[in-house]
N, C-alpha and C positions, 0 to 999 in steps of 0.2 A: 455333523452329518447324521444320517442316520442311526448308525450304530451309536452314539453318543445320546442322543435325545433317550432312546430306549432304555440304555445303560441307567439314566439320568431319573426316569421315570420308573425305572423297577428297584433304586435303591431303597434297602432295607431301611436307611433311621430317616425316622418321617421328618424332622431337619432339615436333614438334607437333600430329600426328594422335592422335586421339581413341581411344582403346581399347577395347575389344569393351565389357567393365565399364562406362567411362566412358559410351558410348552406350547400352549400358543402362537407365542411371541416370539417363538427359536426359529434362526431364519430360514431352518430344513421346511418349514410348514408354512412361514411366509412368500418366501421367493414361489411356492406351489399355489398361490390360491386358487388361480385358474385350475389348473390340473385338478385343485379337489374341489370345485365347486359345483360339478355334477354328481361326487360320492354322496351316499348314505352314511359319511360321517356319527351323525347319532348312532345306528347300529355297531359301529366298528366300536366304537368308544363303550358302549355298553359290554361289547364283548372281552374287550381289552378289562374293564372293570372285574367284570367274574372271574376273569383268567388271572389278573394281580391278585384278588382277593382270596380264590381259591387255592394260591402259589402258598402266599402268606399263612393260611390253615394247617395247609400239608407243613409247613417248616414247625409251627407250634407243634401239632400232632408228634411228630420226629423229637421234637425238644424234648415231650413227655414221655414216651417211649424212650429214649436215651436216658433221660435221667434215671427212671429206672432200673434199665440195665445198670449203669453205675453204682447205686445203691445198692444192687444184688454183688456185686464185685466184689463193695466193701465188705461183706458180708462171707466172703469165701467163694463168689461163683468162679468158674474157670475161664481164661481170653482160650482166646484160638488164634492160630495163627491163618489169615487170611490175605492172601496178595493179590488176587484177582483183579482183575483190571476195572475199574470202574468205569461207566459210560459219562458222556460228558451232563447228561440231564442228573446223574446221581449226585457227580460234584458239587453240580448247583443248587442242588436240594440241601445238601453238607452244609457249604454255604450260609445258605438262608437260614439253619439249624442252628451254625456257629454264632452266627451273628445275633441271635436270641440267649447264648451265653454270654458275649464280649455285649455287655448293655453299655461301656463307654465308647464304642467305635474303637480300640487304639489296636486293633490287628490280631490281639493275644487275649486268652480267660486268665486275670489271676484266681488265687485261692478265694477271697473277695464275692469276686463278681458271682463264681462256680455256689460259693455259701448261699449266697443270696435266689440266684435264680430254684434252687433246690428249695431253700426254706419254704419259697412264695408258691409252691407246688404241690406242699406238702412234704417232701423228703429231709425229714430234719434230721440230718445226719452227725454224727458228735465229731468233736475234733480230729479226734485219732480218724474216725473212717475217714475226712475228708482229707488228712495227709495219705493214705493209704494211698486214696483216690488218685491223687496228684503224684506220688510217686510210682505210678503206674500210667499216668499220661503223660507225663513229664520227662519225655525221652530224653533230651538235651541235659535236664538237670537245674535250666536256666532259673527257677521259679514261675514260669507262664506256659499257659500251654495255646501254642500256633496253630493255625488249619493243619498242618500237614501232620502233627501228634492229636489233635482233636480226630483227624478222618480213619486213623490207627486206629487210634479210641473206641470210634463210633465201630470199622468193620469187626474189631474184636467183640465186642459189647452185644450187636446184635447181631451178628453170625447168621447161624442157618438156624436159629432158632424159631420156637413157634407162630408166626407171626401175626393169625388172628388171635392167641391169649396176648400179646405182646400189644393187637390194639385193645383188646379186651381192657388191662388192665392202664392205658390212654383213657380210653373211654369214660374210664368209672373217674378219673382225673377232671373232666370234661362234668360230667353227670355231678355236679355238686349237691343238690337235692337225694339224690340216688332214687327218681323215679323212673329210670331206664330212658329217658331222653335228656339231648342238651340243647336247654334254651337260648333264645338269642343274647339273656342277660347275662347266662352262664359265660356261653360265649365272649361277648363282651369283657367279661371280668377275668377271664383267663388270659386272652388276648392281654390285657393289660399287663398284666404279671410282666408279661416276656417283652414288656415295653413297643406293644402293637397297639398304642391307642386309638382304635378303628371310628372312624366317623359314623354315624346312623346309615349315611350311605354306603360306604364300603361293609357294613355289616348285614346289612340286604341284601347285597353282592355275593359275600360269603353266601347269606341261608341260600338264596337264588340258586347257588351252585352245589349247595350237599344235602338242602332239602329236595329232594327229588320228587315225595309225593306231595310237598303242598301243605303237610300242619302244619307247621309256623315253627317245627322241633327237628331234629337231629337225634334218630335214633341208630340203634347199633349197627344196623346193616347200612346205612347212609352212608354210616363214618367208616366203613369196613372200605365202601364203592372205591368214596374220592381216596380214599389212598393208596387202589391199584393201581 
């Protein structure tokens, strides 16, 4: 049905996600064709594009602001303790975030996967911090850490902290030249890191949706917009 196609077409590992063809061909969109043969299908599909592509930004964005926090931990920062209820659009953003750590899909971050997405980011963290790390996300004890010790994690980590320096120092993550903008190749190659290897298309998609005035660039207040 529906909710299945959508599901199908917003997962994270490009693998696994469903292809333009493939969703064609799902029989939610075949048994309709009457029905949609008076829609402006082009328009909807473009929209649905910005909106995946711009989903996919916001979880990077997150990825690097998280890692950081992390890294200040190891480091002496303080957790807090926070329970507050999260809404269900936060979860999913969580989500999207975790799933840019677990690069094999298997449900859980080992120590492994955590080393690796931090090195490719810049945060080369020494052995010791990265046990530190883990035994401070690693509620259970199990050796892995799950969504539900990651979303601990994460409300500890970034708290009611400050949140434009928190993109601020995203950003300059992002800004690899460090000319106060990020380009579409900057883009690109970050994306990759976090194993988002973006089509030409879906990277137009992206600019389309955080370039707002039009240079072809991604500067501070752009990146500040798309992440309220």
């Amino acid at each position: 049905d529906a909710k299945d196609l959508i599901s199908a077409l917003l997962t994270a590992d490009p693998s696994k996600r469903l292809s333009a063809k493939e969703a064609l061909q799902n029989g939610w969109i075949t048994e309709r064709d009457e029905a949609l043969a008076g829609k402006d299908l082009g328009k909807n599909l473009e929209e649905f594009k910005k909106f995946n592509a711009g989903r996919k930004f916001k979880a990077a964005v997150s990825a690097v602001v998280v890692s950081n926090k992390f890294k200040k931990l190891t480091l002496g920062g303080a957790t807090k303790d926070l329970a507050r209820q999260l809404t269900e659009e936060e979860v999913a953003e969580m989500k999207e975030t975790f799933a840019m750590f677990d690069t094999d899909g298997g449900g859980s971050i080992s120590m492994d996967e955590l080393r690796q997405v931090m090195k490719k980011i810049g945060q080369n963290l020494s052995e010791k911090q990265l046990q530190e790390l883990f035994i401070i996300a690693d509620i259970n004890g199990d050796g892995e850490i799950d969504f539900e010790e990651f979303k601990v994690m994460m409300q500890n980590a970034v708290g009611d902290s400050d949140r434009r320096k928190d993109l601020l120092e995203a950003f300059q993550v992002f800004d690899v030249n460090g000319d106060g903008q990020t380009s579409k190749q900057e883009l690109k190659d970050l994306m990759g890191k976090f194993g988002q290897h973006l089509s030409d298309e879906e990277l137009t998609a992206v600019m389309s949706e955080v370039d707002t005035d039009g240079s072809g660039e991604i500067d501070f207040e752009e990146f500040c917009q798309i992440m309220k």
